[in-house]
C-alpha positions in Angstrom: 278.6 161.5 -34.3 277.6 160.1 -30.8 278.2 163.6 -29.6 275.5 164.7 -31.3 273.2 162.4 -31.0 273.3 163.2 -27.2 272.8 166.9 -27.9 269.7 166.0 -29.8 268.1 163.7 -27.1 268.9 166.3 -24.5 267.1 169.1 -26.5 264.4 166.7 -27.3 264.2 166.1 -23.3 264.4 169.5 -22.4 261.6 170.5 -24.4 259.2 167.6 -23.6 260.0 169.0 -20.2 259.3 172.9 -21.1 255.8 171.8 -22.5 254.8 169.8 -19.3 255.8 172.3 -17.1 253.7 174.9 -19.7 250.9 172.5 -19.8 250.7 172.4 -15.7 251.4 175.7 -14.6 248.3 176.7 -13.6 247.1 173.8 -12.3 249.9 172.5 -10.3 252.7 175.5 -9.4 256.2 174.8 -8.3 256.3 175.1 -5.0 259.0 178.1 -4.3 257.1 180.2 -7.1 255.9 183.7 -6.0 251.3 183.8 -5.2 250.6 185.7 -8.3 249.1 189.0 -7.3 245.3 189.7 -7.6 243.8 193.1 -7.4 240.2 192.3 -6.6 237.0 194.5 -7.6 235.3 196.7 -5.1 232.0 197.5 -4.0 231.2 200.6 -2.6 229.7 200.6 0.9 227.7 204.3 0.6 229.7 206.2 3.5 231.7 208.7 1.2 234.5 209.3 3.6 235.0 205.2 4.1 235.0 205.0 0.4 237.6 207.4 0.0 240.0 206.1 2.7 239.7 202.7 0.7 240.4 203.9 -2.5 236.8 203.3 -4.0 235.0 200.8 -1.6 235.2 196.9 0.1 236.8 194.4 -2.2 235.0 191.5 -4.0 236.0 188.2 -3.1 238.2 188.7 -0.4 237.6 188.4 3.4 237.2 192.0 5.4 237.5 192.3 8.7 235.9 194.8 11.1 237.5 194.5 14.3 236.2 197.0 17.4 234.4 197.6 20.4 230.4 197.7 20.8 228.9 201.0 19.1 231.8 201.8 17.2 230.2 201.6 13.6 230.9 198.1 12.1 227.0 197.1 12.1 226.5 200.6 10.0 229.1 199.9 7.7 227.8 196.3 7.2 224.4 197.4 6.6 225.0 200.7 4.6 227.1 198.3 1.7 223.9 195.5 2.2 221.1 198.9 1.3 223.0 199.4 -1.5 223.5 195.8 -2.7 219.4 195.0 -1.9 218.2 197.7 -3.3 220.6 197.1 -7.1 218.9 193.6 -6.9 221.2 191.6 -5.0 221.1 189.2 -2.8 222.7 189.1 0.6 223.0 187.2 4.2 223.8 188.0 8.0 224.3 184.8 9.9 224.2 186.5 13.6 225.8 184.0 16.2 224.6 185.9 19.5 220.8 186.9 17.7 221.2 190.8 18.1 220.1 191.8 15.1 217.0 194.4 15.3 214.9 193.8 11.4 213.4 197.2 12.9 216.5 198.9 12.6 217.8 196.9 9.5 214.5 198.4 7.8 215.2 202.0 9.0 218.9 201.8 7.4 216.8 201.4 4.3 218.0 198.1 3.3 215.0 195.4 1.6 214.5 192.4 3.9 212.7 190.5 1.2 216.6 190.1 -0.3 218.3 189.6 3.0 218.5 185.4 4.3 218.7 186.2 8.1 220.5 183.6 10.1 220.1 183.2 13.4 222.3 180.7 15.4 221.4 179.3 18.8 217.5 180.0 18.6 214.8 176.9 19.0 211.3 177.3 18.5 210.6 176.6 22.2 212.3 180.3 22.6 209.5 182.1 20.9 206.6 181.1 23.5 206.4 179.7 26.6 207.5 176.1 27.1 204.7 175.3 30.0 201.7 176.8 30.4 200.2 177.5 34.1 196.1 177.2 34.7 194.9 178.6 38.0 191.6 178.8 39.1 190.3 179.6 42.9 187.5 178.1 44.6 183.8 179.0 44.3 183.4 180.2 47.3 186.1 182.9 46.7 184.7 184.1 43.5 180.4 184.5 45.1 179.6 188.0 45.7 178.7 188.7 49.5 176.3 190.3 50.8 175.9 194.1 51.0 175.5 195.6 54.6 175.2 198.9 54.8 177.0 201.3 56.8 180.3 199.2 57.1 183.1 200.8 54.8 182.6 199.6 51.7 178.9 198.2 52.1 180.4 195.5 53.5 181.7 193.8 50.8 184.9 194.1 51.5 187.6 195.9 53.5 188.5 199.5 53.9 189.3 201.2 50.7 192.6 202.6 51.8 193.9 198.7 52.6 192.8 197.5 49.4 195.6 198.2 47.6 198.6 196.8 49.9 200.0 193.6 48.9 198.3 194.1 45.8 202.0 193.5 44.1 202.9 190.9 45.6 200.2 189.0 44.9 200.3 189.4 41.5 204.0 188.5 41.7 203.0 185.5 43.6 201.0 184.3 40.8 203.6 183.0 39.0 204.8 180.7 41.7 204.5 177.0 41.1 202.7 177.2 44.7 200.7 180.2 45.2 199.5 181.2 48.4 196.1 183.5 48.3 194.8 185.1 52.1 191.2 185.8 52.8 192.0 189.0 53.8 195.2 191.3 54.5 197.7 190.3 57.8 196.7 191.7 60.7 199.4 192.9 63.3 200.2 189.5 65.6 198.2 187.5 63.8 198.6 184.3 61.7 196.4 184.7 58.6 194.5 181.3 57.4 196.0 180.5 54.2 195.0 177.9 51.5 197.7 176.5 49.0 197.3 175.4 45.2 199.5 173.8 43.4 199.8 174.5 39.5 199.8 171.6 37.3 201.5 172.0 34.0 199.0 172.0 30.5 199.0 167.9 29.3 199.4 169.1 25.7 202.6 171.6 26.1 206.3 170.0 26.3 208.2 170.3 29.5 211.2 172.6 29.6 215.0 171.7 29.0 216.4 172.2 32.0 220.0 171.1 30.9 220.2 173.8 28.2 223.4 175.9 29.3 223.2 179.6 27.2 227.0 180.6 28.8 229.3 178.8 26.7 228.4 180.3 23.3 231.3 177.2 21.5 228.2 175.9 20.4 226.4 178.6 18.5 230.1 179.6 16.8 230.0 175.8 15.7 226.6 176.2 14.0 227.3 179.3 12.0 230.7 178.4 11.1 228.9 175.4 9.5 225.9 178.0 8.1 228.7 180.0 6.9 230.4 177.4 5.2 227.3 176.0 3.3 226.4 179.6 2.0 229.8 180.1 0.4 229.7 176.7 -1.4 225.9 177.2 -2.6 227.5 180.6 -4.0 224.6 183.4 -5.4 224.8 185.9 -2.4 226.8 189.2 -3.2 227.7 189.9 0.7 228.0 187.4 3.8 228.2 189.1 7.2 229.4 187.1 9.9 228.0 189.0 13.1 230.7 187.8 15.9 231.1 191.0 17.3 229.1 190.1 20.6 231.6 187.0 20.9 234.2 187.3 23.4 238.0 187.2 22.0 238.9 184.0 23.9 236.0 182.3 22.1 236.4 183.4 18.7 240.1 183.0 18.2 239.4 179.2 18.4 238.1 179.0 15.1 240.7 177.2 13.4 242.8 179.1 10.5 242.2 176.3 7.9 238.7 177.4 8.2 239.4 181.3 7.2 241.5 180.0 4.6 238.8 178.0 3.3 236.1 180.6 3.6 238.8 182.9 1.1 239.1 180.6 -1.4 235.2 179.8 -1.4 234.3 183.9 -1.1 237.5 184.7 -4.6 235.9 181.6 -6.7 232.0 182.9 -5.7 232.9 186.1 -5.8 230.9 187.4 -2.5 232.0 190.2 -0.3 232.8 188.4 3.2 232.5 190.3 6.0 233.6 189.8 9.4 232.5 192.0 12.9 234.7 190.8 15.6 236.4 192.4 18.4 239.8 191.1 17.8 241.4 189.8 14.3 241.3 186.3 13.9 241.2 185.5 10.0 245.0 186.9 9.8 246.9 186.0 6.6 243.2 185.0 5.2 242.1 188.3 5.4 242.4 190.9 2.7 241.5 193.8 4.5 241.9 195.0 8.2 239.9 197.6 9.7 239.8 198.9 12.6 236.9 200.7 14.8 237.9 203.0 17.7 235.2 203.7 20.1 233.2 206.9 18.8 232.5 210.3 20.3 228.7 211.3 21.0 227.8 214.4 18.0 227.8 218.1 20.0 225.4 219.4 17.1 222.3 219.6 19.5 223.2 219.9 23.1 219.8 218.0 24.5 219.0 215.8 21.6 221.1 212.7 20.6 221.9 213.5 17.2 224.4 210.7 16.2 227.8 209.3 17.0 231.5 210.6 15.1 233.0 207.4 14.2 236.7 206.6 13.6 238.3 204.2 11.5 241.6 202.9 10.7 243.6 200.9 7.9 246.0 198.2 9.5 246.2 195.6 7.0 245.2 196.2 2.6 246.8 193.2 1.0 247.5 193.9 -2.4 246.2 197.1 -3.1 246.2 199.1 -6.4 249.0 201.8 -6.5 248.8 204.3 -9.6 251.5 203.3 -11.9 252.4 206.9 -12.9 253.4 208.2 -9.3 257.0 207.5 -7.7 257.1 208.2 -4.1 260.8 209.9 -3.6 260.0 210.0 0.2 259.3 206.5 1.9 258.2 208.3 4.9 255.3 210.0 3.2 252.7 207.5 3.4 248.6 207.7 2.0 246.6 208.2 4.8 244.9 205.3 7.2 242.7 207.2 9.0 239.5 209.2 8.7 236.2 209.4 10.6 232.3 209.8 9.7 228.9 211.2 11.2 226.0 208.5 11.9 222.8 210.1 12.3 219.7 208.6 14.2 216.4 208.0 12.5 214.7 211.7 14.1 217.4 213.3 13.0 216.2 213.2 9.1 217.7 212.5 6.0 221.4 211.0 5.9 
């Protein structure tokens, strides 16, 4: 009878337990249980022969990474997927940490700037006009005409038409001097010309300039989109974020911390934005969904005087998780789908694309 009595409390136990365990299993999962696997949408990004290589386009929600030299076609993938996002409606945003983006050659890619948030990182306003302004003004005496004489070169009013135009560039150059030196008339040979100085006194109203302001060490403009970043994944309603890094050096961009790609995934799967990432080495590593890599591309033959375009090549090295048809058995392990392929750009003279 005590017997089973204990059997009954231990079945009683044993489900209580089942039903917590049921109850929390998708908020809290054991700790050795297998990352369940997600097959995220895709978005195509307009470049056929990309889209094929990936099986249909960029996935949703998930960190890609374009990794490659300069001119090697990661700023024309980036902006061919953001015309075709722009112009469906949508909503997208470059934060560029080195400020290279040209809005004249977003525009000609065909993408609609009025749905693009451009973000640029390391930019003050005292960078769009000059910090000090110079006044310089020359005596009266310099400035009254003389009188003509007539049959001197030049009537007299000046000097011989053929030296009037030496020293003319340095002059000008000398203009912009804090301490600008003006002559009365050109050097002679052996001779000391009489010289007058004026000093340039900055305008009362205009701030003076930061000296201190070091542009080398770019830490601090990674630091300020990494932040920018961060907020626009949080605020959410942006189909695509590019971060531009691809002007970064290696040895400053592999400082960004892991836990902050790791963050930026979870942010970009429960917002569901396409992240995008132009470096020149991989640094979002187990964060990253997709790895592609850029080789540097071959000038096009197709007009021998004319630039035509560049013939880009692209590689697969890392797709996490990706879709396999159910229905095919591959009996040889060697024979794998193919990571490679390569694609025409075409300039803006060269016509339709």
């Amino acid at each position: 009878m005590g017997e089973n009595k204990a059997n009954i409390s231990m079945l009683s136990a044993a489900t209580i337990r089942f039903q917590v365990e049921a109850e929390l299993a998708c908020k809290i999962p054991a700790a050795l249980s297998p990352a369940p696997r997600v097959i995220h949408p895709i978005a195509p990004t307009g470049v056929s022969e990309v889209d094929a290589l990936l099986d249909g386009g960029l996935p949703v929600g998930a960190i890609t990474e374009m990794v490659g030299p300069e001119s090697s076609g990661r700023t024309a993938i980036a902006l061919s997927l953001l015309r075709h996002l722009t112009h469906a409606g949508r909503v997208c945003a470059w934060v560029d940490v080195s400020d290279m983006l040209s809005p004249e050659s977003v525009a000609a890619e065909g993408v609609n700037l009025a749905r693009l948030l451009w973000v640029r990182c390391g930019v003050s306003q005292t960078q769009e006009k000059p910090a000090v302004e110079y006044k310089f003004s020359l005596p009266e005496k310099y400035l009254n005409s003389t009188t003509l004489k007539k049959g001197l070169p030049g009537d007299g009013g000046g000097g011989h038409p053929r030296n009037e135009g030496k020293g003319l560039s340095k002059a000008v150059s000398g203009l912009l001097r804090p301490e600008v030196i003006v002559r009365c008339a050109e050097p002679q040979r052996r001779m000391r010309p009489d010289r007058e100085i004026f000093t340039l006194q900055p305008h009362a109203n205009m701030p003076r300039p930061n000296m201190h302001t070091n542009t080398d060490k770019p830490w601090s403009r990674i630091e300020q989109a990494l932040h920018v970043t961060d907020l626009l994944l949080q605020v959410g309603g942006f189909s695509a974020i590019v971060l531009d890094m691809a002007s970064i050096c290696p040895e400053h961009a592999s400082r960004v911390p892991l836990a902050t790609w790791f963050r930026y995934r979870a942010a970009a799967e429960r917002t569901q934005a396409i992240f995008l990432l132009l470096t020149q080495h991989s640094c979002a590593k187990s964060s990253g969904e997709l790895l592609l890599r850029f080789l540097p591309g071959e000038a096009r033959n197709d007009e021998a005087t004319v630039f035509m375009g560049i013939e880009h090549h692209l590689r697969v090295e890392r797709m996490r998780f990706a879709q396999e048809p159910a229905n095919v058995v591959l009996l040889n392990k060697l024979q794998q789908r193919a990571n490679v392929t390569h694609w025409k750009s075409q300039t803006t003279w060269s016509g339709a694309r």
